[in-house]
BATI-550964 format. One line per 3 residues: their letters; for each residue x, y, z of N, C-alpha, C, O. Coordinates in Angstrom, 2 decimals, padded with zeros to 5 digits, always signed. Example, Ala and Ser with C-alpha at 12.3 -4.5 7.8 and 13.67 -1.06 7.14 Angstrom:
# residues 2
as = +013.19 -005.69 +007.80 +012.30 -004.50 +007.80 +013.20 -003.30 +007.80 +014.24 -003.32 +008.46  +012.85 -002.25 +007.08 +013.67 -001.06 +007.14 +012.90 +000.03 +007.87 +013.41 +001.14 +008.04
//
This chain:
# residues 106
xxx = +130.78 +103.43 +088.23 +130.80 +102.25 +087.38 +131.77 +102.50 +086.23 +131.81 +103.57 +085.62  +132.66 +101.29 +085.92 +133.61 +101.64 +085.23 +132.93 +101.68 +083.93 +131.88 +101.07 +083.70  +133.65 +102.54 +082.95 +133.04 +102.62 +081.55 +133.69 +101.56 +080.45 +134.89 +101.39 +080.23
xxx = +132.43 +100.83 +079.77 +132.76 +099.85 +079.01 +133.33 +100.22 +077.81 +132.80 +101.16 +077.23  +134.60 +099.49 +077.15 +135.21 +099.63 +075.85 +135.03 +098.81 +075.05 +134.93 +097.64 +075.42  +134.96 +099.09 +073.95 +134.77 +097.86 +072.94 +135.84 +098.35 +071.42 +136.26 +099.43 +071.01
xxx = +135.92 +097.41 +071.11 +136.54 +097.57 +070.17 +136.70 +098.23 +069.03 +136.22 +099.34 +069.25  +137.23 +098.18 +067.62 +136.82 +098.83 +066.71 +135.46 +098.20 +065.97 +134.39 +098.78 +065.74  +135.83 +096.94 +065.71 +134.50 +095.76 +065.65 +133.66 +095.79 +065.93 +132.89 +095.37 +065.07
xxx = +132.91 +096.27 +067.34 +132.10 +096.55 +068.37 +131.54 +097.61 +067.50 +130.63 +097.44 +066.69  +132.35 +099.05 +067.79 +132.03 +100.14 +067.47 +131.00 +100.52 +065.96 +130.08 +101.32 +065.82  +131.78 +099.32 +064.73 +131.38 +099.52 +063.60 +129.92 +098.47 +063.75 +129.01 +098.65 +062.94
xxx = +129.82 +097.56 +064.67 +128.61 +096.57 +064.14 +127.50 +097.96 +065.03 +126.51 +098.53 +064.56  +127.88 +098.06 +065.85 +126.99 +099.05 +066.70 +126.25 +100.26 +065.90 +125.06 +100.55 +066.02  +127.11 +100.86 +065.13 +127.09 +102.24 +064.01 +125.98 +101.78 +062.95 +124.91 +102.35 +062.74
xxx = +126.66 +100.11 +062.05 +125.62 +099.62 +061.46 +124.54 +099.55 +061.93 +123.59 +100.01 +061.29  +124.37 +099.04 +063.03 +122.81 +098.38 +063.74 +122.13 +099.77 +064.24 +120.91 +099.81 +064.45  +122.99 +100.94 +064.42 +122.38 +101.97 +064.73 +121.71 +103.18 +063.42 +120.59 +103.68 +063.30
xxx = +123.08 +103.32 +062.51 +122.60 +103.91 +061.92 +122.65 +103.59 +060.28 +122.74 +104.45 +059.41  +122.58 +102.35 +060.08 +122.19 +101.71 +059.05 +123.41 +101.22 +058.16 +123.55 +100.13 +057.60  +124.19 +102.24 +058.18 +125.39 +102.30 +056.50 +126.34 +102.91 +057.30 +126.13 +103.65 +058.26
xxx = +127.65 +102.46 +056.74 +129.10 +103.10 +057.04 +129.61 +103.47 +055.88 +129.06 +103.12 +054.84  +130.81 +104.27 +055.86 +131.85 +104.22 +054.72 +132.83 +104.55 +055.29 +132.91 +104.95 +056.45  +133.74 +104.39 +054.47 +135.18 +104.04 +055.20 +135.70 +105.20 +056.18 +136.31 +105.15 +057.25
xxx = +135.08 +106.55 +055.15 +135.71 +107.87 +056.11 +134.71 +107.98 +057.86 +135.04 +108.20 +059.03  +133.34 +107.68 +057.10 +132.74 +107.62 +058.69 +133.73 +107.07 +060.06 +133.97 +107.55 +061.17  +134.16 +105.73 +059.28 +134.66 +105.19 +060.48 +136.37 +105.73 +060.90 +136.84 +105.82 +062.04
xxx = +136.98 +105.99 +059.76 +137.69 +106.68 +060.40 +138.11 +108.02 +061.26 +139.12 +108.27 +061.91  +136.86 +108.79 +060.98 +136.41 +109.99 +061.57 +135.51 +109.56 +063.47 +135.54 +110.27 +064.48  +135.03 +108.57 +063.32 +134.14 +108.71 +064.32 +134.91 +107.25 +064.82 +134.04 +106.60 +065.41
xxx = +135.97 +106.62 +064.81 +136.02 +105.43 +065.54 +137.87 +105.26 +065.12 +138.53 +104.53 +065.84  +138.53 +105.96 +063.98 +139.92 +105.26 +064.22 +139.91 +104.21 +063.27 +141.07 +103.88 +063.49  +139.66 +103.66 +062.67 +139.12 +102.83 +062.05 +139.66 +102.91 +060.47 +138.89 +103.37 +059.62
xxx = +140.90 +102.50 +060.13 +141.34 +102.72 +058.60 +141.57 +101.27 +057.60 +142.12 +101.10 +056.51  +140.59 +099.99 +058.92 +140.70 +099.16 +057.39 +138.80 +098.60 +058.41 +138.45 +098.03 +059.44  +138.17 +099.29 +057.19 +136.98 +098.89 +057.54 +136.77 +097.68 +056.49 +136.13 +096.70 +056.89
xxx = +137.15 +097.69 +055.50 +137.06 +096.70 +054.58 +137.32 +095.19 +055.12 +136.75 +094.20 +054.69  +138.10 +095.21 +055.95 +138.67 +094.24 +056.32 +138.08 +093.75 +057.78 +138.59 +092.84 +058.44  +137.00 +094.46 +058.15 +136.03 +094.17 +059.75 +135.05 +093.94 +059.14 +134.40 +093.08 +059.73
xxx = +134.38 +094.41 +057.84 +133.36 +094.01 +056.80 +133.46 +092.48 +056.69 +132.49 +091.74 +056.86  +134.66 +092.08 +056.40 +134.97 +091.07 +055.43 +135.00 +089.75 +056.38 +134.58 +088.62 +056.10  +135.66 +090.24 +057.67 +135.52 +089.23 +058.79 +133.99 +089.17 +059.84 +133.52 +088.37 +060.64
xxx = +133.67 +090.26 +059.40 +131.52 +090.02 +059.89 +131.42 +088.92 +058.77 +131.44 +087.77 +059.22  +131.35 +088.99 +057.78 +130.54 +088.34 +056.73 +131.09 +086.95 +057.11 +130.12 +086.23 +057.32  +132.04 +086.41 +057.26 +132.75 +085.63 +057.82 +132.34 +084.86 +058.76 +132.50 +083.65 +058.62
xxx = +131.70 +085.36 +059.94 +130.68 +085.39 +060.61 +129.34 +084.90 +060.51 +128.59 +084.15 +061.14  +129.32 +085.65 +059.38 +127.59 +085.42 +059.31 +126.66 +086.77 +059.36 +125.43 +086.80 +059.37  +127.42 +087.68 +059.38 +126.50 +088.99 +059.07 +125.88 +089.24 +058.05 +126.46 +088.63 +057.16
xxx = +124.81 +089.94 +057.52 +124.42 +089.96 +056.04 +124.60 +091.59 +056.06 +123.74 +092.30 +056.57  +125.77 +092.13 +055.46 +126.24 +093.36 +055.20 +126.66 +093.49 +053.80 +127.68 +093.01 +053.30  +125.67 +094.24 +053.18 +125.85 +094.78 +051.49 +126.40 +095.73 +051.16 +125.99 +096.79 +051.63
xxx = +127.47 +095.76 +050.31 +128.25 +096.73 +049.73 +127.25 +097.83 +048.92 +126.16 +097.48 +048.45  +127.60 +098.72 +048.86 +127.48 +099.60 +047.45 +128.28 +100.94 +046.93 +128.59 +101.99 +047.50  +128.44 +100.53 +045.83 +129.48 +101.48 +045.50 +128.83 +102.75 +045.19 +127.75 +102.59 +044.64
xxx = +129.20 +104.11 +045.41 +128.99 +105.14 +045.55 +129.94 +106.08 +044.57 +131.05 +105.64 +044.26  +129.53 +107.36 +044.07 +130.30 +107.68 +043.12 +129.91 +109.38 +043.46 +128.75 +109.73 +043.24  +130.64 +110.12 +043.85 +131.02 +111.50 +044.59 +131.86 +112.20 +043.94 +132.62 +111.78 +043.06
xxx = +131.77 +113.44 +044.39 +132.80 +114.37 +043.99 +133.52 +114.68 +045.19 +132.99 +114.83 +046.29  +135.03 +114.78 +044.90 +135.84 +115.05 +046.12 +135.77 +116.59 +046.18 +135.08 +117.44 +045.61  +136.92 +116.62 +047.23 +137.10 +118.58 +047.14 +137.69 +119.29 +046.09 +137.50 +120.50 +046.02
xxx = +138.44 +118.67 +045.21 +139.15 +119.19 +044.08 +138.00 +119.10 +042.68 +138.19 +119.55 +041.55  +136.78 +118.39 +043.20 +135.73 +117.94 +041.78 +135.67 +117.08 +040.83 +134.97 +117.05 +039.81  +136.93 +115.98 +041.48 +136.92 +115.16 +040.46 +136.20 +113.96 +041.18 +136.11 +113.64 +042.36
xxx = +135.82 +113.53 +040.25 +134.61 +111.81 +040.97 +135.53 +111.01 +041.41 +136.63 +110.91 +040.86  +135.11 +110.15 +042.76 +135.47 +108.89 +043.24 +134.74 +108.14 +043.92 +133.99 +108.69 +044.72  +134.74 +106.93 +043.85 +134.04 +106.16 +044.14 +134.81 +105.46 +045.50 +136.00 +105.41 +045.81
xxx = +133.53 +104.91 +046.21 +134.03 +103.97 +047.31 +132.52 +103.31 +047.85 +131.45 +103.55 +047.30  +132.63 +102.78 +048.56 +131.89 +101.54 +049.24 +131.23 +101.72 +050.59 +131.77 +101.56 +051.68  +129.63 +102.19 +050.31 +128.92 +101.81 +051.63 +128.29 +100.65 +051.80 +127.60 +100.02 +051.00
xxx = +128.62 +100.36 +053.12 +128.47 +099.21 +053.73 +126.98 +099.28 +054.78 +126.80 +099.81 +055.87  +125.97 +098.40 +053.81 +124.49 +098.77 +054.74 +124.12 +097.03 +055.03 +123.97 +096.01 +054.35  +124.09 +097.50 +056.81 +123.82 +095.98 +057.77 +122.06 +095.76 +057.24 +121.23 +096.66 +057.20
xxx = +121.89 +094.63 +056.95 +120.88 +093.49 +056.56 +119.94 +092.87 +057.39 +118.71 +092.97 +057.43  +121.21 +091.86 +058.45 +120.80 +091.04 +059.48 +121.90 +090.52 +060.01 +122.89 +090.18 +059.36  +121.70 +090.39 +061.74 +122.51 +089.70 +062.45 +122.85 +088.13 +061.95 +122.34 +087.46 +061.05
xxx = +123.55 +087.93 +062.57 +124.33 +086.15 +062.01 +122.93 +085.15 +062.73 +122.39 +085.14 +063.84  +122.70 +084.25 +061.24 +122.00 +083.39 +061.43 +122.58 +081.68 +061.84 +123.78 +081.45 +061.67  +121.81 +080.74 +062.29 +122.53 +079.79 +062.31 +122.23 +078.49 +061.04 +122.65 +077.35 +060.85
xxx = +121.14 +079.55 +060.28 +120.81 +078.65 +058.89 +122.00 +078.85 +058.12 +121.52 +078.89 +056.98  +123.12 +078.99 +058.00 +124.37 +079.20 +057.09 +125.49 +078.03 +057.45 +126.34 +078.16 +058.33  +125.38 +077.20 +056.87 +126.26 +075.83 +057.05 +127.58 +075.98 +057.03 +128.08 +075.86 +058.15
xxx = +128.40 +076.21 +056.08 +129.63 +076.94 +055.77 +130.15 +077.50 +057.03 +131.37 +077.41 +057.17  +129.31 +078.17 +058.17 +130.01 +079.10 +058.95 +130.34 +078.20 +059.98 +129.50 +077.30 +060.07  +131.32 +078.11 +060.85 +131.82 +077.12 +061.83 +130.85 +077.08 +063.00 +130.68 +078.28 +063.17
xxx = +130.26 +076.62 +063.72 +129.74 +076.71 +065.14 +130.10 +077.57 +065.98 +129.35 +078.39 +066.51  +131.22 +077.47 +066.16 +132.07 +078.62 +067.11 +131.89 +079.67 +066.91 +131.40 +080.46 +067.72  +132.32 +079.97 +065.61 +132.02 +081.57 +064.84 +130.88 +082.08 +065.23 +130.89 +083.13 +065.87
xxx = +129.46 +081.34 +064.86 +128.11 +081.72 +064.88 +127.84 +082.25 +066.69 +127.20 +083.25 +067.02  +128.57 +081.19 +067.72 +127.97 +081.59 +069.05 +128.64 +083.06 +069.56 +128.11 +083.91 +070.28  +129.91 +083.07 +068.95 +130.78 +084.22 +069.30 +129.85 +085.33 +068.76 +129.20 +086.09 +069.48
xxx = +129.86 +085.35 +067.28 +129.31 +086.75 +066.84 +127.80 +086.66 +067.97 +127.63 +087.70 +068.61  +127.05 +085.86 +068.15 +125.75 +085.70 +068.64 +126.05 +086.27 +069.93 +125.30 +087.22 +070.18  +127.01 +085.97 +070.94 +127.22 +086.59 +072.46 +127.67 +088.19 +071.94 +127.06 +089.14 +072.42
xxx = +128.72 +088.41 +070.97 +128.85 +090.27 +070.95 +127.75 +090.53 +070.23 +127.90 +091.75 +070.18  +126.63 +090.30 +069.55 +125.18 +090.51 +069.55 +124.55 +091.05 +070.20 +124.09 +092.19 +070.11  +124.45 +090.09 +071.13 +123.59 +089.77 +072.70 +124.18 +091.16 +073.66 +123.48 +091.99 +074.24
xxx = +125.61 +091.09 +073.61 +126.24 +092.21 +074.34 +125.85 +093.20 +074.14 +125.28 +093.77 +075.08  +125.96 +093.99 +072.64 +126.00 +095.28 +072.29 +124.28 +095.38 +072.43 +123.81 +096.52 +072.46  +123.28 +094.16 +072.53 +121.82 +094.59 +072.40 +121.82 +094.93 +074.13 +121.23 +095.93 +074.53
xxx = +122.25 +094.39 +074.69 +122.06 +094.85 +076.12 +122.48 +096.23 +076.61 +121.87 +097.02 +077.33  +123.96 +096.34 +075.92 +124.63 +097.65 +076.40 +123.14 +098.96 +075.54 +122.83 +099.95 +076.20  +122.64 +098.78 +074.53 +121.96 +100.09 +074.19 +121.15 +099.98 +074.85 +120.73 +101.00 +075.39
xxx = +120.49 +098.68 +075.15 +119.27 +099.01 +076.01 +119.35 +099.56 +077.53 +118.30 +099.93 +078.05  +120.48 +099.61 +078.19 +121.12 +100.19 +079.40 +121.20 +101.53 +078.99 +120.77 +102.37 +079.78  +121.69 +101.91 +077.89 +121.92 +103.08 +077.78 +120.85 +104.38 +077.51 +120.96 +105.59 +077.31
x = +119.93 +103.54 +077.60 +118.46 +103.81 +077.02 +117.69 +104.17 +078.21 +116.49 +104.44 +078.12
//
């Protein structure tokens, strides 16, 4: 059976729904992934309920920086008016997809 691919999109809603929170290096470490900000921004878009929070660390040299974890909420509802129809069934079928693919994998 051929092995299924999914996208970077895929990969990051999957990570959320799996393991709660991303940040930017996660995803570029574990998926390729160097504008997460911008797959954030087009979920919400959507209809995802994904909350920022800013985070404040020490790098390797010791000086503080801050950046942005991203912790999934809830899948796209269809109580959100603003969001187009189309939008809502699309995100709702790669939903539906990625809930099937774990449960196969399971």
């Amino acid at each position: 059976m051929a092995e299924t691919k999914f996208s970077q999109r895929d990969d990051i809603i999957r990570h959320l729904m799996t393991e709660g929170s991303i940040t930017a290096w996660e995803a570029i470490k574990e998926y390729g992934s160097t504008r997460l900000s911008a797959i954030v921004y087009e979920l919400r878009k959507q209809g995802w309920n994904i909350e920022s929070e800013m985070v404040t660390a020490k790098n390797r040299y010791g000086n503080p920086v801050t950046f942005a974890r991203y912790h999934f909420k809830s899948k796209p509802t269809d109580t959100k008016p603003t969001q187009p129809k189309t939008n809502r069934l699309l995100a709702q079928l790669r939903f539906d997809r990625l809930l099937r693919w774990f449960k196969r994998g399971k």
